[in-house]
KEPAKOL-803808 format. One record per atom (N, C-alpha, C, O): residue in one letter; x, y negated, z. Coordinates in steps of 0.2 Angstrom, whole numbers, plus 5000, padded with zeros to 4 digits. Layout:
<atoms>
AXYZ
...
</atoms>
This chain:
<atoms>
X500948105004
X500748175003
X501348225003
X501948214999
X501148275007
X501948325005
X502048364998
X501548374994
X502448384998
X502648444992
X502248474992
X501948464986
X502148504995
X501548574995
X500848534992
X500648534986
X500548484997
X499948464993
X500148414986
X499648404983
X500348404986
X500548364976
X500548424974
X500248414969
X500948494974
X500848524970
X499948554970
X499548564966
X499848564975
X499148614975
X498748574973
X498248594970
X498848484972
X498348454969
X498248464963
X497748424961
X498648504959
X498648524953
X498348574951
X498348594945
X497948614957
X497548694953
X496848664955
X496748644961
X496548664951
X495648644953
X495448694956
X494948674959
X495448774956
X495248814962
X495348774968
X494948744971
X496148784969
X496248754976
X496048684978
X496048674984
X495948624974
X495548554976
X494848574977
X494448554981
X494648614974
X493948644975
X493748674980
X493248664983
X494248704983
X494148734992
X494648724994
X495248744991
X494548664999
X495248645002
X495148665010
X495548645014
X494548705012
X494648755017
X495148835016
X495448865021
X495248835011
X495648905008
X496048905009
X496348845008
X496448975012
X497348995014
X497249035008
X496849085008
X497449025003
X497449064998
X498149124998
X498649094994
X498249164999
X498749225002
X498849294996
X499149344997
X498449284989
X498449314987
X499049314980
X499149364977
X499149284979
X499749254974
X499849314971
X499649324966
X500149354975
X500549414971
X500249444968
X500549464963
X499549464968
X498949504962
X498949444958
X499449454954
X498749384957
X498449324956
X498549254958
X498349224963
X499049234954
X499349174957
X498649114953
X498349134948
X498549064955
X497949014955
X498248994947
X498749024945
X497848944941
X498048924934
X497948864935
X497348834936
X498748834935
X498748764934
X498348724930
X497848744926
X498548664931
X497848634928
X498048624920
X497648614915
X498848614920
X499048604912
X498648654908
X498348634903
X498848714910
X498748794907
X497948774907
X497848764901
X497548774911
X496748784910
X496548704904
X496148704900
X496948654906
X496748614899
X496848634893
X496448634888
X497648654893
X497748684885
X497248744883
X497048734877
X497048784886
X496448834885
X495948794880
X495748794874
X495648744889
X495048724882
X495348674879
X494848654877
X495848644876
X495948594870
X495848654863
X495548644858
X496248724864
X496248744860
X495648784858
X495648814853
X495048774863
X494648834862
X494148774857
X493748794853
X494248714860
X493848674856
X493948624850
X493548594847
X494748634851
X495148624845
X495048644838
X494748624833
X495548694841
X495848734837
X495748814836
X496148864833
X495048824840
X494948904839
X494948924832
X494648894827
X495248994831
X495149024825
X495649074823
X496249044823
X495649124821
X496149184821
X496949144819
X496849084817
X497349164820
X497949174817
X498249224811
X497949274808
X498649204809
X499049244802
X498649234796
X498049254796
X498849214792
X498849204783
X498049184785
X497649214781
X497749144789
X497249084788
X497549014782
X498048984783
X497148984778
X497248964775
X496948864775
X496948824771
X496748884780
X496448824781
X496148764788
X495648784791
X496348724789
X496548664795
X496448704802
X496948714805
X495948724804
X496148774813
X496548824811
X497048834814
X496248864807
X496948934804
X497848914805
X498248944807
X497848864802
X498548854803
X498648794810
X499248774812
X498148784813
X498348744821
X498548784824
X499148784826
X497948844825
X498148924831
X498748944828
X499148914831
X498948964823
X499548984821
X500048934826
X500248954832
X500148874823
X500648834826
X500548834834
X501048814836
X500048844838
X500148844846
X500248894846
X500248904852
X500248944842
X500249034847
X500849034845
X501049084847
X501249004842
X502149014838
X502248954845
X502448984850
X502248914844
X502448854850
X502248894857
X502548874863
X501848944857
X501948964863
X502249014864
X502349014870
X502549064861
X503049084858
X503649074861
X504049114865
X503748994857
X504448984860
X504648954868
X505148944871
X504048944870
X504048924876
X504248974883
X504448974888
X503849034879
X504149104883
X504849114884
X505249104889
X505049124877
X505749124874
X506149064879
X506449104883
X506248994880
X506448954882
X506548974890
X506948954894
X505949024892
X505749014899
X506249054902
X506649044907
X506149134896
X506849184898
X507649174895
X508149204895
X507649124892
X508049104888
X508449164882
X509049184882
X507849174879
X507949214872
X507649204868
X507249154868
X507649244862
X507649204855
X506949244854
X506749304855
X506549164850
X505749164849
X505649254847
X505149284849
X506249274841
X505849344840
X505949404844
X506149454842
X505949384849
X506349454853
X505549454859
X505549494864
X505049384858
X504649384863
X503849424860
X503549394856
X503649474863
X503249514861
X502449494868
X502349514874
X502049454864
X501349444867
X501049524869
X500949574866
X500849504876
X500449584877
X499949574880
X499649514881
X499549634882
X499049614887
X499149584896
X498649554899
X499649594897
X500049594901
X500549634904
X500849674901
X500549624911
X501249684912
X501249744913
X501849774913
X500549784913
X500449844912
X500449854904
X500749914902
X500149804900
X500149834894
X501049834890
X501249884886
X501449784891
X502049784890
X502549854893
X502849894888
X502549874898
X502749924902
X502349994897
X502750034894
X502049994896
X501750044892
X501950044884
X501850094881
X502049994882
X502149974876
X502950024876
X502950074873
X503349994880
X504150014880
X503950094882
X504350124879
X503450134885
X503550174888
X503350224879
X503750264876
X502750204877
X502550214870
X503250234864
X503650284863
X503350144862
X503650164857
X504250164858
X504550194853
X504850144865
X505550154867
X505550234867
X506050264865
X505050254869
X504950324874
X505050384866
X505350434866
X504650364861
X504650404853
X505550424850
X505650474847
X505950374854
X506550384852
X506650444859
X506250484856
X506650464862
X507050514866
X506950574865
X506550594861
X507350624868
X507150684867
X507150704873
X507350674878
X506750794874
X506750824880
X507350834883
X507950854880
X507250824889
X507950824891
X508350774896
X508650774901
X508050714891
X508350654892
X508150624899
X507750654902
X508550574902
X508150574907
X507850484907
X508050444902
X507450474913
X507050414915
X507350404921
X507450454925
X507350334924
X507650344930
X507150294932
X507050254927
X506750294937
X506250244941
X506450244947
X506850284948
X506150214952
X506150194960
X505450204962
X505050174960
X505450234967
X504950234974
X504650184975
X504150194977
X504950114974
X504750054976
X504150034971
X503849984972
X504150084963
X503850034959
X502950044959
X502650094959
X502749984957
X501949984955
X501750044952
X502150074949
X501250054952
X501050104947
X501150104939
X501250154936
X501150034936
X501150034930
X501750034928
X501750034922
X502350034932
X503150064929
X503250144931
X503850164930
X502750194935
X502750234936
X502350294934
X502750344933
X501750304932
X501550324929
X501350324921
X501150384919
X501450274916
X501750274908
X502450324909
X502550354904
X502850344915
X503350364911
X503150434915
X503550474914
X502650454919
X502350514923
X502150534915
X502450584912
X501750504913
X501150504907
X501750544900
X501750594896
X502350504901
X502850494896
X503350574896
X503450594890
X503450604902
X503750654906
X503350714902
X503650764898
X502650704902
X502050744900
X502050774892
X501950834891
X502250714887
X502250704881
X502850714878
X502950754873
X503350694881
X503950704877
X504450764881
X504950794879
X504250774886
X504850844889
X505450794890
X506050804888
X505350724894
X506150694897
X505850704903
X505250714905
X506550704908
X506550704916
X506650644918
X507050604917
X506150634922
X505950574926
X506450584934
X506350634938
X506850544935
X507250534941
X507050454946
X507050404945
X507150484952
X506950424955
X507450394961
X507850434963
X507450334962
X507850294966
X507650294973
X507450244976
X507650344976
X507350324983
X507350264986
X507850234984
X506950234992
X506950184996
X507150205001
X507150265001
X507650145008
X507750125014
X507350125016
X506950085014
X507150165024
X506650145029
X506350065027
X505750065028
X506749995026
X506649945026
X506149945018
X505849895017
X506149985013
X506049975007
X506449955002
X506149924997
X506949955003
X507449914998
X507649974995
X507550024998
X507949974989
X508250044986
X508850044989
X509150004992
X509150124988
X509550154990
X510150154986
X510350204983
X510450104986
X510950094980
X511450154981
X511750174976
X511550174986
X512050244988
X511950284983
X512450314980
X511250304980
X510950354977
X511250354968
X511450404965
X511350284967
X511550274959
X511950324956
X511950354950
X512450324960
X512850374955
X512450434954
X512550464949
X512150474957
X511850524959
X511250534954
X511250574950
X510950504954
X510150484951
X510250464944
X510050504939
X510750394941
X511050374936
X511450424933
X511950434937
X511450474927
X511950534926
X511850504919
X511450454918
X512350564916
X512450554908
X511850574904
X511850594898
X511350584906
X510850624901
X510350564902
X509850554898
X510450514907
X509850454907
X509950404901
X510550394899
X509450364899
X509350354893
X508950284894
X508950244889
X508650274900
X508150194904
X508050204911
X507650244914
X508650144914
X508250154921
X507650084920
X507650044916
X507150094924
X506550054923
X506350014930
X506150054934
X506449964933
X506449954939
X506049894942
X505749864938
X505949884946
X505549814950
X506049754950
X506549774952
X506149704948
X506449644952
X506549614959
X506949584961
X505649634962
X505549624967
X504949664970
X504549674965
X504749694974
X504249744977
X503649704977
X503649644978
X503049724976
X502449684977
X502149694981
X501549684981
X502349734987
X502349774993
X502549724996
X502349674996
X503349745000
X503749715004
X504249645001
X504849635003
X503949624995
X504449584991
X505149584990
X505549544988
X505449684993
X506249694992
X506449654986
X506149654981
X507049604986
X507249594980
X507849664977
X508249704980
X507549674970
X508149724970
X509049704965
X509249674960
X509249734970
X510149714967
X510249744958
X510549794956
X509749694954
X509849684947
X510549704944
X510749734939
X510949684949
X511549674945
X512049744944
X512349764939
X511749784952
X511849844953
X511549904948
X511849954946
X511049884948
X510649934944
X510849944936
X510749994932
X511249874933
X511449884928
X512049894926
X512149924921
X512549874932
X513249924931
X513349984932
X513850004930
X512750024935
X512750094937
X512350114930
X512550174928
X511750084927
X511550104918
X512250104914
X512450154910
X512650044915
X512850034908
X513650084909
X514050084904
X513850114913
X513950154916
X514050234910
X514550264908
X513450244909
X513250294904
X512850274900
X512550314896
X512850224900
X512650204891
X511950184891
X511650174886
X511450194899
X510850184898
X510450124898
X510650084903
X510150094894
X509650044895
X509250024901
X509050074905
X509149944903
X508649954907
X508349904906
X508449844905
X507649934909
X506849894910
X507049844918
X507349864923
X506649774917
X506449764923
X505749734922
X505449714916
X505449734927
X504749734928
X504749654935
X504649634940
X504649634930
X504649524933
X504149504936
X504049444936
X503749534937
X502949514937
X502949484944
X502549444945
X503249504948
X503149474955
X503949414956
X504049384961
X504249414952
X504649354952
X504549294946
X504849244947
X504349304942
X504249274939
X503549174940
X503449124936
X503549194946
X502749144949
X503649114952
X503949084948
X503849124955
X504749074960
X505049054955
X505649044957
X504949044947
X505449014944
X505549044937
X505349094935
X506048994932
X506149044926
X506649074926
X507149054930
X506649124923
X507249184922
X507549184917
X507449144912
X508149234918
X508549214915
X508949284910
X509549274910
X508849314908
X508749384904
X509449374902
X509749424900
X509649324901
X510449344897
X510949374903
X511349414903
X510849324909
X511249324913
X511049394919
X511449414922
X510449404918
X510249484920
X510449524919
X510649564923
X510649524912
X511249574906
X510649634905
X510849684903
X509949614907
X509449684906
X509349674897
X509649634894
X508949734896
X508849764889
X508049734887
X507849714881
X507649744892
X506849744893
X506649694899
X506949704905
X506049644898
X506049614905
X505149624900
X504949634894
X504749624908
X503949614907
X503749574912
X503849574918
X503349524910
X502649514916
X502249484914
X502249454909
X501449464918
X501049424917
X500949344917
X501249314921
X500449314912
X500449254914
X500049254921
X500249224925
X499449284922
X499149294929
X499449274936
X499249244941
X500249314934
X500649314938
X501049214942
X501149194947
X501049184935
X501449114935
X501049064933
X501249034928
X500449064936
X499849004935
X499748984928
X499748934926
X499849044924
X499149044917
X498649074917
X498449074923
X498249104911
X497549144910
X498049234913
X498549264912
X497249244915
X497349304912
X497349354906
X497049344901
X497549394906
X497449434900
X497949434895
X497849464890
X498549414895
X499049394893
X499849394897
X499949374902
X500349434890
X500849424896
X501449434891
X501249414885
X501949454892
X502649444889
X502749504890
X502549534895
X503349544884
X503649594884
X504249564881
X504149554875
X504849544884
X505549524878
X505949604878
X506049654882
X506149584873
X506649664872
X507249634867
X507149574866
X507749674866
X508249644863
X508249674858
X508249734859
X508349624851
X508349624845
X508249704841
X507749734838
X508949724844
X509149774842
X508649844842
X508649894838
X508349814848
X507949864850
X507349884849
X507049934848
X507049814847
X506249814845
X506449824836
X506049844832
X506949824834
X507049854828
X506949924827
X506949944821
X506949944831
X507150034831
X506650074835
X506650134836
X506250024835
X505550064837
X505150054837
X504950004840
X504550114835
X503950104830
X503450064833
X503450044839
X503050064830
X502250014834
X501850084839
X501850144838
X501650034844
X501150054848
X500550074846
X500350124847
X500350044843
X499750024838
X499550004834
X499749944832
X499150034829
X499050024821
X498449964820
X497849974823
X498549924818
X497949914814
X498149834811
X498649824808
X497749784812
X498049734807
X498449694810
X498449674816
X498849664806
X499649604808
X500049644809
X500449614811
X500149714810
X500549714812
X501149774806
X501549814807
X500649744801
X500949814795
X501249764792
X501049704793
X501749774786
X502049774782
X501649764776
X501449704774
X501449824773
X500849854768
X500549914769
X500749954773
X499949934765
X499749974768
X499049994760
X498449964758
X499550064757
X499450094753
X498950174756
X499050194761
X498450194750
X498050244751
X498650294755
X498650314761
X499050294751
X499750344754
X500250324761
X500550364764
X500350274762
X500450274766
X500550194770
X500050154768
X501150154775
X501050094777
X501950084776
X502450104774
X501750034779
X502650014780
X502349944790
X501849914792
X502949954791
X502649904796
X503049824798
X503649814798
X502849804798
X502949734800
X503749714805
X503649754809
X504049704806
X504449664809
X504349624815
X504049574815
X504749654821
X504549614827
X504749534826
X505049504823
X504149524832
X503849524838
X503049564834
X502649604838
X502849554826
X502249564823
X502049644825
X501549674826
X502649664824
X502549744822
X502249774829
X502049834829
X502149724836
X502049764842
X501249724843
X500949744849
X500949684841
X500349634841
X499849654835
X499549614831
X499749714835
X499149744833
X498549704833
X498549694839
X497949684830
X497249664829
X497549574829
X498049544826
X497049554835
X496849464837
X497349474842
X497349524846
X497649444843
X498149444848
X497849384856
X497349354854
X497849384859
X497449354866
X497749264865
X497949234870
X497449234858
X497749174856
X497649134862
X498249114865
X497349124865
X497249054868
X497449044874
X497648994877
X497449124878
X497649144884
X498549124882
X498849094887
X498949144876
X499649134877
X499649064876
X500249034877
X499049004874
X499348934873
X499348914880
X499848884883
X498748944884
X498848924892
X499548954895
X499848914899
X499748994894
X500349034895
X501048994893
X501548994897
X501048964888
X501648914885
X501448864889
X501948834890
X501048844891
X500948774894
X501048754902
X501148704906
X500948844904
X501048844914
X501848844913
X502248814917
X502148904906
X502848894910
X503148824907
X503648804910
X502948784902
X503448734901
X503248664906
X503548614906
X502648694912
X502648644917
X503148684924
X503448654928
X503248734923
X503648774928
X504348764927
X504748744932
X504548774920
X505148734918
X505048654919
X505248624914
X504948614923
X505048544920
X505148544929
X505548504932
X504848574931
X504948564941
X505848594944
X506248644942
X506048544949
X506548544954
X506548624958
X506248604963
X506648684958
X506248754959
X506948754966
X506648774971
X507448744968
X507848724973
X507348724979
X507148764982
X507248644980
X506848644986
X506348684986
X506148714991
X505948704981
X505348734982
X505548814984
X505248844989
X506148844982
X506348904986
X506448904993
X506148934997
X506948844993
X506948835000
X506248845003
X506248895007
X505648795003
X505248785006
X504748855007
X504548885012
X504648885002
X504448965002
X504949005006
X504649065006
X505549005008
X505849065012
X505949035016
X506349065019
X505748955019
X505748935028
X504748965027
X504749025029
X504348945025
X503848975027
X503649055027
X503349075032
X503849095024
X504249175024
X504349175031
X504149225033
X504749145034
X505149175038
X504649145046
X504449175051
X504549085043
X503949045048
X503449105052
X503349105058
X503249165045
X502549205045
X502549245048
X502049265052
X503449285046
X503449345048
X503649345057
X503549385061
X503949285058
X504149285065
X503349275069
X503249295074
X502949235065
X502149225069
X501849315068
X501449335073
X501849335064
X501549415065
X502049445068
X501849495069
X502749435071
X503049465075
X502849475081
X503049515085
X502449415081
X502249425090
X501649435092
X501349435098
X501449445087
X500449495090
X500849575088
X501249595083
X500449605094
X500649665098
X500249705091
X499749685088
X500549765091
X500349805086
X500349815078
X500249855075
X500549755077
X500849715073
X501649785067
X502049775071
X501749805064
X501949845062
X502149805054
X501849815049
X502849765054
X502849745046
X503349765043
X503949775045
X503149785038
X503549815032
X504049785024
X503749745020
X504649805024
X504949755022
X505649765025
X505849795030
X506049715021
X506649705021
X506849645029
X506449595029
X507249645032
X507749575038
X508449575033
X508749615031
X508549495032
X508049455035
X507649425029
X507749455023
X507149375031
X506849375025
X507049335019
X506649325014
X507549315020
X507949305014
X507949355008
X507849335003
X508249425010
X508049485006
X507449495004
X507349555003
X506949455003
X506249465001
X506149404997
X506549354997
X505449424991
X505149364987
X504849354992
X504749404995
X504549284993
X503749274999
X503049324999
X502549304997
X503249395002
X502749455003
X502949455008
X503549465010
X502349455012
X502249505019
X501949545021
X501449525024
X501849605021
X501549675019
X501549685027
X502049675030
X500749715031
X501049735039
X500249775040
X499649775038
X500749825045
X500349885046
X499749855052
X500049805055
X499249855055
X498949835063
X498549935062
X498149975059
X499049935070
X499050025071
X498250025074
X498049995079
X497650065070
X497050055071
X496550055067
X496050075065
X496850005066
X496249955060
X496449965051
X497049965048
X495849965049
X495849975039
X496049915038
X495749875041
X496549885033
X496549845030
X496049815027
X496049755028
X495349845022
X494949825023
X494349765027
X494049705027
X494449815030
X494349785038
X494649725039
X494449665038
X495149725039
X495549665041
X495249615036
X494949575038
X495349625029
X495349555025
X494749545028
X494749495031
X494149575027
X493549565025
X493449515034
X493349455032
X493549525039
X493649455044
X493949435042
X493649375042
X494549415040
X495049355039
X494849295032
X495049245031
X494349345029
X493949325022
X493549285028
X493649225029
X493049305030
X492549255036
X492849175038
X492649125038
X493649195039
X494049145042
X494149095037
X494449045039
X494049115032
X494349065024
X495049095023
X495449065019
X495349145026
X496049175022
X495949255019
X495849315020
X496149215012
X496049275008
X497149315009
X497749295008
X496549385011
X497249415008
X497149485005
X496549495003
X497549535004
X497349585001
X497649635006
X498249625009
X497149685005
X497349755008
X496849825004
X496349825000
X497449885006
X497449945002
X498149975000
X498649985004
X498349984995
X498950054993
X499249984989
X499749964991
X498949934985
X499349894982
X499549924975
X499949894972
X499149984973
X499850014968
X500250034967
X500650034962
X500350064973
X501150054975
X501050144982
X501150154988
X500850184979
X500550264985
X501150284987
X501350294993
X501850284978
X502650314982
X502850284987
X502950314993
X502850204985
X502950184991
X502850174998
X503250175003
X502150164998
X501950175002
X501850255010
X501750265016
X501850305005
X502050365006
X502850375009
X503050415013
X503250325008
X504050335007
X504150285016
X504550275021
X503550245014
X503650205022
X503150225028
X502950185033
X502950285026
X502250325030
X501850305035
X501650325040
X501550235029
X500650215029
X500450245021
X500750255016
X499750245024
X499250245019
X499050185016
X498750185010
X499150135018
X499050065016
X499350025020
X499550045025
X499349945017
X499249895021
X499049835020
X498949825014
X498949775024
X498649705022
X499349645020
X499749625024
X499249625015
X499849585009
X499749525010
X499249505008
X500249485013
X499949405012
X500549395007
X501049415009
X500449365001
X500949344996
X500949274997
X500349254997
X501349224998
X501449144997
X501949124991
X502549124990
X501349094987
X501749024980
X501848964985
X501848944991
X502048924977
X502248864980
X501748814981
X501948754981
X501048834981
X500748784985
X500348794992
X499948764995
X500648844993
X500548875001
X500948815006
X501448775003
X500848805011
X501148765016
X501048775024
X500648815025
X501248745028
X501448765035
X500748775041
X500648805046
X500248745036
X499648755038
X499148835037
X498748865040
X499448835031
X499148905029
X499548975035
X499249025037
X500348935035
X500648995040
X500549005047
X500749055051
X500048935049
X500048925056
X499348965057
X499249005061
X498948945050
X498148995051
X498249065052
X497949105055
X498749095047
X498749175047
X498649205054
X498149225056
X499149205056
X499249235062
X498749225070
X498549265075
X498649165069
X497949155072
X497249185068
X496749195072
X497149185065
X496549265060
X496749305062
X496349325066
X497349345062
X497449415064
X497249445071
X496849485072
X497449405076
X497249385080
X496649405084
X496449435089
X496349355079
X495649355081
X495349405078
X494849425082
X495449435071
X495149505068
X495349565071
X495049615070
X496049555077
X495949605081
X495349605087
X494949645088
X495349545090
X494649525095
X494249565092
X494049615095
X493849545085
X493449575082
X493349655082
X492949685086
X493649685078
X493849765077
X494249795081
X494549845079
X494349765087
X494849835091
X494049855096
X494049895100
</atoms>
């Protein structure tokens, strides 16, 4: 058995259709099988709220939603209370936009990029709205990658958060983390990154980032949905207020007024998405325990496999960074004529799911002048078969639709 199928034999989606080129990763990476067990042991365990329960499932949830916890924490390698449970990566991203955004004043500025999803984009459009900061952006390279030229320019002394992608979920640009935080710390500014499309290639490493803010989903890294990580540094979630009121997350809470709780609590308002973060501790401490070396390897020989097989049907237009090493495994590409939709919906006939449309992503898309396109993202249970089909469905959905 190869690599690729030992691991895919671990998602029961994909043993369940084993005609499936599953190509969709980057919206929705498949839920191992550890994570969808722990779901139900706990659902059938140990269901039952968290905090100041007093009695045998009340203090189980407690101990796996803490145990998952630390497993977050282990994954970024930071400390359990700096790891704040969210709805996921949009809700995290907003979270930081909310209560980070309460310290600023007008004036101040925000630094984003061209290249980011909507939901690192618009919380701080929203944010622009409400507080009077200026929002500054990082243009893209014809290729999609940022313009590191721009930094000095864009980075000035009145910026306050640059907020950035790690990896495009478009063109998989990786972006120069490193760059982006010597040209912040530069003038004194914090920065967001947004992990959600690296985080499914391996655990990170937030110390060694030297970032301020990291976010993403478990959706993203073979957990449930509905659940995700915001870490922030110590300092920081100390210094700023709740997103949301209501219980666990207060202190006390007198006719006159409240006091508020102490993070990671002070940011996990009501029932928190228990069972979804036990699945979530249990995909990455199975993420954590895998060799992630070959498996890079093997995802950027297949990457490269893809993009050279869509190099050579005619019309064919891909978008993105050379070589593909500069990329997470996304391949984003234009076919001059035809709707994206269009496209999937034949290549869906074919048994290859992929996705097409703006992605979330309109700046971008705007900045590399389409309207859309069709996205094949590869994990690490995709393999040489999957790459040999794509290209052969395009192919043929142009037969189809030209």
């Amino acid at each position: 058995m190869s690599a690729a199928a030992a691991l895919r034999a671990k998602f029961p989606l994909l043993v369940a259709n084993p005609g499936l080129h599953y190509f969709d990763s980057a919206a929705t990476a498949q839920m191992h099988r550890s994570a969808l067990d722990a779901v139900v042991a706990h659902e059938t365990g140990a269901r039952a709220n968290v905090l100041r329960g007093s009695y045998r499932l009340a203090e189980a949830a407690d101990r796996a939603y803490e145990a998952a916890r630390q497993s977050a924490a282990r994954f970024l390698n930071a400390a359990a209370d700096e790891i704040v449970f969210t709805g996921g990566t949009t809700a995290a991203l907003n979270l930081v936009a909310q209560s980070f955004g309460c310290l600023l004043e007008p004036g101040d500025r925000v630094v984003i990029s061209q290249a980011e999803h909507h939901s690192n984009f618009v919380p701080w459009q929203m944010l622009r709205e409400r507080r009077g900061v200026e929002l500054a952006l990082i243009p893209v390279l014809p290729d999609g990658t940022l313009d590191l030229a721009s930094l000095a320019r864009v980075i000035d002394d009145r910026t306050r958060l640059v907020a950035v992608t790690q990896c495009s979920n478009v063109t998989g640009a990786r972006t120069d983390v490193a760059a982006i935080v010597a040209a912040a710390r530069r003038v004194g500014a914090r920065v967001l990154l947004d992990g959600a499309q690296a985080v499914q290639h391996g655990p990170q490493d937030v110390q060694a980032l030297d970032v301020d803010f990291y976010a993403f989903s478990g959706h993203k890294c073979f957990g449930p949905g509905g659940v995700g990580v915001l870490w922030g540094r110590a300092e920081l979630l100390a210094a700023m207020p709740p997103f949301l009121g209501g219980g666990g997350m207060i202190g006390a809470v007198t006719e006159e007024g409240y006091t508020w709780a102490e993070p990671p609590r002070r940011f996990e308002a009501g029932t928190p998405p228990i069972a979804q973060a036990v699945g979530l501790g249990a995909a990455l401490d199975w993420m954590m325990g895998l060799d992630w070396a070959p498996i890079h390897a093997r995802e950027s020989a297949l990457c490269a496999a893809l993009i050279d097989g869509l190099r050579r049907i005619p019309h064919v237009r891909l978008l993105g960074p050379e070589p593909s090493s500069a990329r997470a495994p996304i391949v984003s590409f234009d076919i001059a004529g035809l709707h994206p939709h269009d496209i999937c919906q034949v290549l869906d006939a074919q048994g290859l799911a992929l996705r097409g449309g703006h992605h979330c992503a309109q700046p971008l898309l705007a900045a590399l002048g389409v309207e859309a396109c069709t996205r094949a993202s590869l994990a690490l249970y995709n393999d040489e078969a999957d790459v040999a089909a794509l290209p052969a469905g395009i192919v043929r959905a142009i037969g189809v639709l030209k």
